[in-house]
N, C-alpha and C positions, 0 to 999 in steps of 0.2 A: 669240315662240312662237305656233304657230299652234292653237289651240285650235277645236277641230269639236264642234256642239251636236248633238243628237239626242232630237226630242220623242218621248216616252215615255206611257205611260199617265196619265190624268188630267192633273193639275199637277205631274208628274217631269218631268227634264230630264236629259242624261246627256252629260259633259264629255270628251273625249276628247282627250288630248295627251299628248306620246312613247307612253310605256307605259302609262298610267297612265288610269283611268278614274273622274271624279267624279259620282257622282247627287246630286241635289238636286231639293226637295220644298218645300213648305211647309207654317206649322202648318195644325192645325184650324181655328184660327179664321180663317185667310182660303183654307177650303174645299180644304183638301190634307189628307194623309194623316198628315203628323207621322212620316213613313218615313226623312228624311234632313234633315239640317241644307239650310237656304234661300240662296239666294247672297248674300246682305247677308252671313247667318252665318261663311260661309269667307269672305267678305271684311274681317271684325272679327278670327277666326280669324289668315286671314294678318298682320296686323300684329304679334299679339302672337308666333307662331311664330317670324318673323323676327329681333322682338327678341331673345326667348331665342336664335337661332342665334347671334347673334353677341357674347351674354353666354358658352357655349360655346366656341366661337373663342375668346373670349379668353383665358376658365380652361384649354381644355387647349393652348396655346403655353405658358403658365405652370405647369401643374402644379397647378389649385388643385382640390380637388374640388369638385363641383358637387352634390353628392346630398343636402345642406344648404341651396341655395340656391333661392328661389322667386320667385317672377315671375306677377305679375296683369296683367290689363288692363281698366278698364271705361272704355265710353263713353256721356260724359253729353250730352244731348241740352240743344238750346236748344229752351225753351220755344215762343221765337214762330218760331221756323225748321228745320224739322227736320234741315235740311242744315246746318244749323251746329252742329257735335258736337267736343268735346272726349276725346284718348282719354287718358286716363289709365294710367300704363304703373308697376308699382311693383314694389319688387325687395327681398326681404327677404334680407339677408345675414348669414352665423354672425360671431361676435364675433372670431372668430380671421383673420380678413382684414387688411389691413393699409389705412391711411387712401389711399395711392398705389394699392392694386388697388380700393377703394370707388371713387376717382375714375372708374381708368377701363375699371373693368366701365360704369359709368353712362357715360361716354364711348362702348363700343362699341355702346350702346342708340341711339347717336346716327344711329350709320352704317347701321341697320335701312334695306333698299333699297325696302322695301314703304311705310314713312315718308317715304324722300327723296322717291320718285313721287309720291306725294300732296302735299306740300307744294308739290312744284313746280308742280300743274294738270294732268294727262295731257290731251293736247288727242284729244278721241273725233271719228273720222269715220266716220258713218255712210249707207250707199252700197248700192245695187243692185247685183247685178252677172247675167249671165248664166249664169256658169257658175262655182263656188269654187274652180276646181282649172284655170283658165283663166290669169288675171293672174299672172305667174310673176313676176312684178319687184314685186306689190303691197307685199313686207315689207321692200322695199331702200329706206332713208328717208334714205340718204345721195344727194342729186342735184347733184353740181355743177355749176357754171354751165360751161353748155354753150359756151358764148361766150368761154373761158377758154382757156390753153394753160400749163399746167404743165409744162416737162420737169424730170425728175431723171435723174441717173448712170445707164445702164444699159436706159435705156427706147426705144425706137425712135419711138412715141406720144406724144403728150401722158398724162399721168395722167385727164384728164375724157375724151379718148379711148378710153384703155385702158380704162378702168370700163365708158364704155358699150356698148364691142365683148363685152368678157368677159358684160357682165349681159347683151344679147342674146343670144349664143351660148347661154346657159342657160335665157333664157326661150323660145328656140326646140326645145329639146328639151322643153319643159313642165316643168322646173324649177324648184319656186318657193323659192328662197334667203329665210331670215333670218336677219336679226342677232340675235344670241342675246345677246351682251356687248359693251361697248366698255371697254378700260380707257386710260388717262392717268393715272399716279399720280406721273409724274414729266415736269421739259420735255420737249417734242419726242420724247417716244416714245410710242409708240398702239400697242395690238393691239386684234383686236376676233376673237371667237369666230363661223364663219356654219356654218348648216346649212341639209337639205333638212329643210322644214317640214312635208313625207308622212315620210322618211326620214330621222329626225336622226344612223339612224349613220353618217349622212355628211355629214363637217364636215371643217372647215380652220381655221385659224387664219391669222392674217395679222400682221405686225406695220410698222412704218414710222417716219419721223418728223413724217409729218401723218396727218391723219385720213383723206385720199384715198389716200396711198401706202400705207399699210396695208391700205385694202380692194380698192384693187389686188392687194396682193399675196395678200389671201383668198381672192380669184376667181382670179387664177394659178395656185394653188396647187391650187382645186378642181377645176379644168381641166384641168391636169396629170393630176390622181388619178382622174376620169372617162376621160382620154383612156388613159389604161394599166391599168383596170380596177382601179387599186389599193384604191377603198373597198372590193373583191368579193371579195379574193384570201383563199386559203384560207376560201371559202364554197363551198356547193353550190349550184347555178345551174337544180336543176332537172333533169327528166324532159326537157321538152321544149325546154329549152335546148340539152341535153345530147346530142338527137337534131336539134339542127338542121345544116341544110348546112353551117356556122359555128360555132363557138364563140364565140371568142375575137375574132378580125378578121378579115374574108373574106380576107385575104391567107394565113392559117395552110395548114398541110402536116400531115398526118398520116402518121408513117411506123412501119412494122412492124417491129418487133424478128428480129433475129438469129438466126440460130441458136443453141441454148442460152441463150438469154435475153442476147445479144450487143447490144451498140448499135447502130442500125442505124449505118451508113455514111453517110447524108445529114446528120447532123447534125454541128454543130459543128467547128472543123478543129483542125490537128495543135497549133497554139500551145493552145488550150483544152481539147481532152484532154490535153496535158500537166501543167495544171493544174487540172482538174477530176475526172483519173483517174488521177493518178500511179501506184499503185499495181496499176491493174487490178482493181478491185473493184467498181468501179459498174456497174452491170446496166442493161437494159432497164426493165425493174418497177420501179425506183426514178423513173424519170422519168416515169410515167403522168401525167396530168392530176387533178388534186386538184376542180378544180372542178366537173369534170363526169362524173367515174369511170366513162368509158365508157372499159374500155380494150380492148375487141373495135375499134377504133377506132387502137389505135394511140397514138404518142407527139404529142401534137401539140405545134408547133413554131412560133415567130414568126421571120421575115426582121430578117436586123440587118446594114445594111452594114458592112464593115471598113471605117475610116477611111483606111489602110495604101495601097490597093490600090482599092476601091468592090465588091470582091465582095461576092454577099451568100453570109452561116454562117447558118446554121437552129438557132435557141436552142431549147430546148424549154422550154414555160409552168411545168413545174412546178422545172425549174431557175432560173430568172430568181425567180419568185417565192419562194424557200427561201433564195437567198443574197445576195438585193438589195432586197428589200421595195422602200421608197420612194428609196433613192439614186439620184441622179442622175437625176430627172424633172425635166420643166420644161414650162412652156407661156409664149409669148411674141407677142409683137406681130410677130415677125419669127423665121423659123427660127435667126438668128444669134442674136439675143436669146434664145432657148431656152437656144439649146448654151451660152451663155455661164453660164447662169445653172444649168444640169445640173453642167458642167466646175468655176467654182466650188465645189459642194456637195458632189462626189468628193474635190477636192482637203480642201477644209476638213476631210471626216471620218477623211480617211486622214491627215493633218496629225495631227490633234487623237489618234488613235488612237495611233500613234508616239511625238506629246511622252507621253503618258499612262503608254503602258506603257513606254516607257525611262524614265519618270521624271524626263524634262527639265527646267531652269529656263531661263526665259526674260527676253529684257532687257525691260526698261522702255521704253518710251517715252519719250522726251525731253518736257518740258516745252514748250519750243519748237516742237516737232509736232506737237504736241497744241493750243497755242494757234492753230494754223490752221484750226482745225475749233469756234468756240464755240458753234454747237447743241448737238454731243458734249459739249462741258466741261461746257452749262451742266445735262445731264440726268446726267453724272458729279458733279456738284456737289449734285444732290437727292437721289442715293441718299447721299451722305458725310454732307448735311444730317439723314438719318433714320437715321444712324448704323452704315451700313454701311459699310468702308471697299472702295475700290474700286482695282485694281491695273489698268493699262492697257500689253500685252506685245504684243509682234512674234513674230508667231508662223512669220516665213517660212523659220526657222532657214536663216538668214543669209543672204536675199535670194533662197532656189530657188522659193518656194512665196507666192502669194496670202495668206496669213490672217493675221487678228490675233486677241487675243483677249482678253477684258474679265473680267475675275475678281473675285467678291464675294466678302466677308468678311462673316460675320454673329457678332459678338462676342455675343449673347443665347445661341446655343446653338451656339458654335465650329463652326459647317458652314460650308460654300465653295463655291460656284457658277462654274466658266470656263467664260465662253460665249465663242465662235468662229465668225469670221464670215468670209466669202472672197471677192474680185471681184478683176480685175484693179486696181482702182482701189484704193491706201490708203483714203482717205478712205470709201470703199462698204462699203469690208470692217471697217471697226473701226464704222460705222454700223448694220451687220447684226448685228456680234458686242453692241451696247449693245442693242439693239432686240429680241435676242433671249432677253437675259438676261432680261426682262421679261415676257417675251412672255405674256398670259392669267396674270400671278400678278400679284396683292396683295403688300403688305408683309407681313402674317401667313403667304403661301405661302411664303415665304422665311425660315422658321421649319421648314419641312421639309429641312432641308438636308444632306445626308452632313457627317459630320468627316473631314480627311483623315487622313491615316496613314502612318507609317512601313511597312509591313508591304504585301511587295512583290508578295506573292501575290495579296493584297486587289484589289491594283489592275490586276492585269494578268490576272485571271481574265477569260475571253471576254465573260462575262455583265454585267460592268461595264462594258466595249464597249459592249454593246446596250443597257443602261440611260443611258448618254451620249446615243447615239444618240435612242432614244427620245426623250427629253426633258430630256437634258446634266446629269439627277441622279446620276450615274455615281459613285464614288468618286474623288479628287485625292491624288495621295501628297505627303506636305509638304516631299520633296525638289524638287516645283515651286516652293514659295516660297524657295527659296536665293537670297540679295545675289549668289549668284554663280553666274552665268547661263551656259551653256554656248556661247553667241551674242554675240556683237554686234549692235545694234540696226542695221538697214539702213534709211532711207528708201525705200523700195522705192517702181516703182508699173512695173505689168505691160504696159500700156495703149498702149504706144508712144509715140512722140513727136506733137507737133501733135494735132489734131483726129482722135484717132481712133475706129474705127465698132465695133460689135459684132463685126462679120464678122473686124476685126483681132485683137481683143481674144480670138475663140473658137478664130481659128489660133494667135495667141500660145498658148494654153492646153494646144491639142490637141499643139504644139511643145513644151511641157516634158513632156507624157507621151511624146513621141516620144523625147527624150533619155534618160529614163529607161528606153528599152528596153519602154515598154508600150507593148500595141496595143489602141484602141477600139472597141465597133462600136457603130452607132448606128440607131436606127428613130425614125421618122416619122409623126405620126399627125393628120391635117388631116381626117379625115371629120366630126366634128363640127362642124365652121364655126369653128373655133380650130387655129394651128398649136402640137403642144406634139412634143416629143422625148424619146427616151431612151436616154441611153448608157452602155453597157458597157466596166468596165476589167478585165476578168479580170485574179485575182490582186491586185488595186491597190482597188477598190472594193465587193467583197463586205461585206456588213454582220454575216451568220452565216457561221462554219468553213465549209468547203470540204466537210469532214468529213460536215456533218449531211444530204448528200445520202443516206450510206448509211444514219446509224445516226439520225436525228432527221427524216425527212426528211416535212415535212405531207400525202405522200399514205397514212402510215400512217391516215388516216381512212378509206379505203378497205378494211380490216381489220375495220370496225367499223359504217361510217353505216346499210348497211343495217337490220341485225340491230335497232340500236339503233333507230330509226325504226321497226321494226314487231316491237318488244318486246310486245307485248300477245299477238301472233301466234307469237309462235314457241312451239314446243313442246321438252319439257324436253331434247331430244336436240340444238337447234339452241340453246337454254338455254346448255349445260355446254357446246356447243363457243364459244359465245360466251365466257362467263367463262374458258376456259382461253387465249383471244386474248386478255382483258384482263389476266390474268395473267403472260404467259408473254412478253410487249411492251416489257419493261421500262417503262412505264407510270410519271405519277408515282400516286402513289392520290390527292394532293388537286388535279391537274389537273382544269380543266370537263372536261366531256363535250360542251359547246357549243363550245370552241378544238377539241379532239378531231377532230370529225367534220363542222365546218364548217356549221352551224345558230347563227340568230340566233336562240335564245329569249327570251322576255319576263326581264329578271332577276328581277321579283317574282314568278319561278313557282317548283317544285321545277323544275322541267325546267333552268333559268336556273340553278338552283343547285347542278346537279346536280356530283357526282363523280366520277372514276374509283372511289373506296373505295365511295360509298353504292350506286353502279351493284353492284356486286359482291356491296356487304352485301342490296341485292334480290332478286339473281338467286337469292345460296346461301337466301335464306328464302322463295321459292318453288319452289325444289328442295327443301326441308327439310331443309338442310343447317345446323340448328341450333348445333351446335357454331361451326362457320365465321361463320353471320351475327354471332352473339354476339362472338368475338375480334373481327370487325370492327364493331361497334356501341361497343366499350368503345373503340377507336380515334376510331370518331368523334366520341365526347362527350366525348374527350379536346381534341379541335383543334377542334370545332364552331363555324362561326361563320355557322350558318345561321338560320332563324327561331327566335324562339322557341317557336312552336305546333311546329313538325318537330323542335326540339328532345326539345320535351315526349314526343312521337310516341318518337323512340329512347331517352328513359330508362323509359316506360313498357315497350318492346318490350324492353329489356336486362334488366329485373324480371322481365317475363312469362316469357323465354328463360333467367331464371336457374332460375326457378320447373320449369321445361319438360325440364329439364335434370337436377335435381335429382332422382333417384328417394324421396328422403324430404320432399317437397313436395307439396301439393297444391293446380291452382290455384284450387280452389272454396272455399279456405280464405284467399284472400288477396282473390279479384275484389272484392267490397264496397268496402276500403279502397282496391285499388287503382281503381276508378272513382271514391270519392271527392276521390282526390288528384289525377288525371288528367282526368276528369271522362266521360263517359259514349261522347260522340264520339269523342276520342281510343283511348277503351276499344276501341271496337267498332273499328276500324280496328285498333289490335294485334293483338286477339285474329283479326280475318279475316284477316291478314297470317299468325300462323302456321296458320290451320288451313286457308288456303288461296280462300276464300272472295273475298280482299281481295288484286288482285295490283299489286305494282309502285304502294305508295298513294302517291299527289297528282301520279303522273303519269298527263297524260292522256293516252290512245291517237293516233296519229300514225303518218304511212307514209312512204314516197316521194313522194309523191303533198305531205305538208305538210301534213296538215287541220288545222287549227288555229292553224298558227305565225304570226298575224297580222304580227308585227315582222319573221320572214325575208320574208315575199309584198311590205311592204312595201320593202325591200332590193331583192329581186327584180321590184320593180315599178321602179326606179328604173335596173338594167341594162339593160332590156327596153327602158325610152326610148333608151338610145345600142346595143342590139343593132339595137333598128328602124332608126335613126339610121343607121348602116353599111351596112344593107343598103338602105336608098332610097342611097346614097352611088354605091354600085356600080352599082343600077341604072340611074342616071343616066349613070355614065362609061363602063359596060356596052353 
């Protein structure tokens, strides 16, 4: 984690990293102000935080309450060394514990990570540099010998290759990547969490069966998601993004809508209207641009070859982004390596998507086929060892399709995890599907686990698609674990005979969607100094309905961003036409306002926390629309899981508004106590909320323009490197 200091007045110091911002001070007695705890201080702090987190962790995977339990720390100091200090770490427990949960609450004090670092030595280097925001590789502390030639499955590179191609590409756009996490909790499997250290909310994950193929595939993965704008999508980009020659990729087309708000004709062809419009309902207006809601501008559109034929179809931005989020991306050592690795990830979801909702069971894997592969066994043998059991299934139902897929059983709290993994290769694909069961979770995350179910609904509603998708925590119907499997197990392997290349491997691929009657189309994106791709299987690899282009479709922020951005500004006529568009939207009420209209706010702000309901319950109490704010105030201190201080704020303001409301009330007869229970601050903030004084309280003023939104600029500072990026690209080949 990259942490940026900033000297402050006198002896203050002021810490700044993701969100979050620490001052520190020191006492009086060594000539500070006694304004904020001293950096020794949060560094005693964090040890003992830590501890408690993970006495936490372990009471609630078990159910224990904690509201009884206490936790000290002091650290005794040696005499003749003051760096040699003992911390003393002590944990007072209720009597109603049991001698196995004593054990190992003090067990999980063990695994405190602010503890393991210290005991191990953190080795400190300390270093000049010219410029902070210069060295973009300085927090990549994985270097392998250069001198080395690792190949695995799949790769056209060596692994020490590949790492160092991907991390330059990144540090040439002034990117500086960190490792956030490394996990190994079991053999030969590694993920490891990386982010931009200006921009952590954009991050990857990687996972592998060594420690380099993993972070290979972190930076593949980032690569990809930079190359197709995926960290950005459903964000706003800005004023003068939004007005430049470009958006999106200097290759884009802007085309003007129809007559009566008609598709324009340039886009898309007859095979993709068919399935993207069956009905005749989708409009022009629905495919506007989300990111940049200039739609005086037109529908803009990205080129995607047909595989079929090499035409290029003109997708428009805000369809790709609404029904394929991250499917089927890829970045690769070689264009065929892409496609291979995009083609696999289609099939796998549409696979996994099928067994799921027919409620398939699948066969087992043979013993015998499995002992081909003893890395796999031996990191199947250490989750069985920690007491999961582990199911290992062909998921190619019955030899058509690439996948397998590796399925836990967590007997602690009957949930179930299949994870599914795809390559032309057996052996790639049930390595992916073990590797990604894992992927960024602990043994305690695996305590978060859906149960499955009978109940057929459960399982085949769309939105447990997407939570699959997501992060494979979907629901499993227990019609998959049936002895009797709807398949027969195939040794399958896709890859051809002999020696064969990626290039054979992505036609093999692109040939079973051709059997199946699907047509692909694919786009290209090399202007960053990496080649990655992306392919489209309409109909076959959508990730959200087809559906939500009409009725869910994320340019409905365009309804909204402005008004909302310059709430402080509008006046009650542009007020009430505002709230009857978040009324009248079908809306949920406890949706952000930040997913809504495409803003990264700080999440420890109101703005970060904000809702469709509170939005609502603001506007009607500075319209004085008392009645209204109050029904929605009792609403949200119903479901409130916002601060406690903004808590306090709306049971204060639901007293004040019952008071207000009441004509046998008076509130000059209540203020007193009610500032004593509330306390004076909060007082005066109600009371200016209804009388007008106080508008829209703990948010602060913001426009178009962004004043404030430190975390979106940063975001938007982090497209601007690869908008730049594109445009020297062209000018060069220009």
């Amino acid at each position: 984690m990259e942490i940026k200091v900033n000297f402050l007045d006198k002896l203050r110091l002021e810490a700044k990293f993701d969100d979050f911002t620490v001052v520190a001070d020191q006492p009086i007695r060594y000539k500070g102000d006694g304004s904020a705890p001293g950096p020794f201080d949060y560094f005693l702090a964090s040890s003992a935080l830590c501890a408690a987190y993970f006495v936490k962790l372990y009471c609630a995977t078990r159910n224990i309450p904690t509201e009884n339990i206490r936790l000290s720390q002091n650290n005794i100091v040696d005499p003749e060394d003051r760096y040699q200090q003992i911390f003393k770490i002590q944990v007072e427990l209720p009597e109603d514990i049991s001698a196995k949960d004593r054990q190992g609450i003090l067990r999980s004090i063990e695994r405190c990570t602010v503890k393991k670092v210290v005991q191990a030595g953190p080795e400190f280097v300390i270093e000049e540099v010219k410029n902070l925001d210069a060295d973009a590789q300085a927090l990549l502390t994985l270097n392998p010998d250069s001198d080395a030639s690792t190949y695995i499955a799949g790769k056209d590179l060596p692994l020490e290759q590949t790492i160092a191609n991907m991390s330059g590409v990144l540090a040439g756009l002034g990117i500086k990547i960190e490792i956030a996490s490394w996990r190994n909790i079991i053999p030969n499997v590694w993920s490891l969490h990386i982010r931009d250290a200006h921009s952590p909310m954009c991050f990857t994950n990687g996972k592998g069966s060594t420690k380099e193929s993993a972070l290979a595939s972190a930076l593949g993965e980032y690569i990809e998601r930079l190359s197709c704008n995926h960290f950005y999508a459903g964000q706003f980009w800005g004023e003068d993004i939004a007005a430049a020659p470009f958006v999106h990729y200097p290759n884009e087309r802007w085309f003007k809508p129809g007559p009566e708000d008609a598709l324009p004709a340039e886009i898309l062809d007859e095979y993709c209207l068919e399935i993207f419009n069956p009905d005749d309902e989708l409009r022009a207006s629905h495919l506007y641009d989300t990111n940049s809601g200039n739609v005086k501008r037109g529908i803009c559109s990205l080129p995607f070859v047909r595989h079929s034929d090499g035409q290029t179809v003109y997708f428009p931005t805000n369809l790709v982004e609404n029904l394929y989020v991250s499917n089927g991306m890829s970045a690769g050592n070689t264009l065929a390596e892409a496609q291979v690795q995009c083609l696999s990830e289609i099939f796998e979801r549409a696979v996994k998507r099928d067994i799921l909702n027919s409620e398939m069971a699948l066969p087992d894997v043979p013993e015998q086929v499995l002992a081909r592969y003893p890395g796999i066994l031996a990191g199947i043998k250490g989750l069985e060892e920690q007491g999961f059991p582990v199911l290992v299934k062909d998921a190619s139902l019955g030899g058509k399709y690439p996948v397998m897929c590796v399925t836990l059983m967590n007997p602690r709290t009957g949930g179930v995890f299949a994870s599914f993994g795809a390559h032309p290769k057996l052996e790639v694909a049930l390595e992916r599907s073990l590797t990604e069961l894992l992927q960024g979770r602990s043994f305690e995350g695996l305590n978060d686990l859906p149960r499955p179910t009978f109940n057929s609904n459960a399982v085949t509603e769309p939105n447990n698609f997407v939570e699959h998708f997501i992060d494979s925590s979907g629901i499993v119907s227990w019609r998959f674990f049936s002895a009797k499997s709807d398949f027969y197990f195939v040794d399958w392997d896709f890859s051809g005979k002999g020696e064969s290349s990626n290039a054979d491997e992505a036609a093999g691929l692109f040939g079973i969607l051709d059997e199946m009657g699907k047509t692909a189309y694919m786009a290209v994106y090399d202007q960053l100094g990496a080649t990655a791709c992306r392919i489209l299987v309409p109909g076959y690899s959508e990730v959200y309905p087809v559906e939500d282009l009409v009725w869910d479709n994320t340019n409905k922020a365009l309804l909204f961003r402005d008004d909302i951005l310059n709430l402080h500004r509008l006046k009650n006529p542009g007020l009430k036409s505002l709230l009857k568009r978040l009324e009248n939207n079908e809306l949920d009420d406890y949706g952000d306002i930040a997913t809504l209209i495409g803003i990264e706010f700080d999440e420890n702000t109101p703005w970060g926390q904000l809702t469709v309901l509170e939005l609502k319950l603001l506007i009607n109490l500075v319209l004085k629309r008392f009645e209204e704010a109050q029904e929605l105030v009792e609403a949200f201190l119903q479901y409130n899981d916002n601060t406690v201080e903004r808590g306090l704020f709306y049971q204060a303001l639901n007293a004040v508004l019952e008071v207000q409301l009441d004509d046998g009330l008076e509130l000059d007869d209540y203020e007193v106590n009610f500032r004593r229970m509330f306390g004076n601050p909060c007082m005066d903030a109600v009371l200016g909320s209804v009388a007008g004084s106080v508008r829209f309280f703990g948010l602060t003023p913001t426009s178009t323009k962004l004043e404030g939104l430190d975390r979106h600029h940063r975001l938007m500072d982090s497209y601007k490197k690869l908008h730049a990026a594109r445009a020297r690209a062209v000018a060069v080949s220009g």
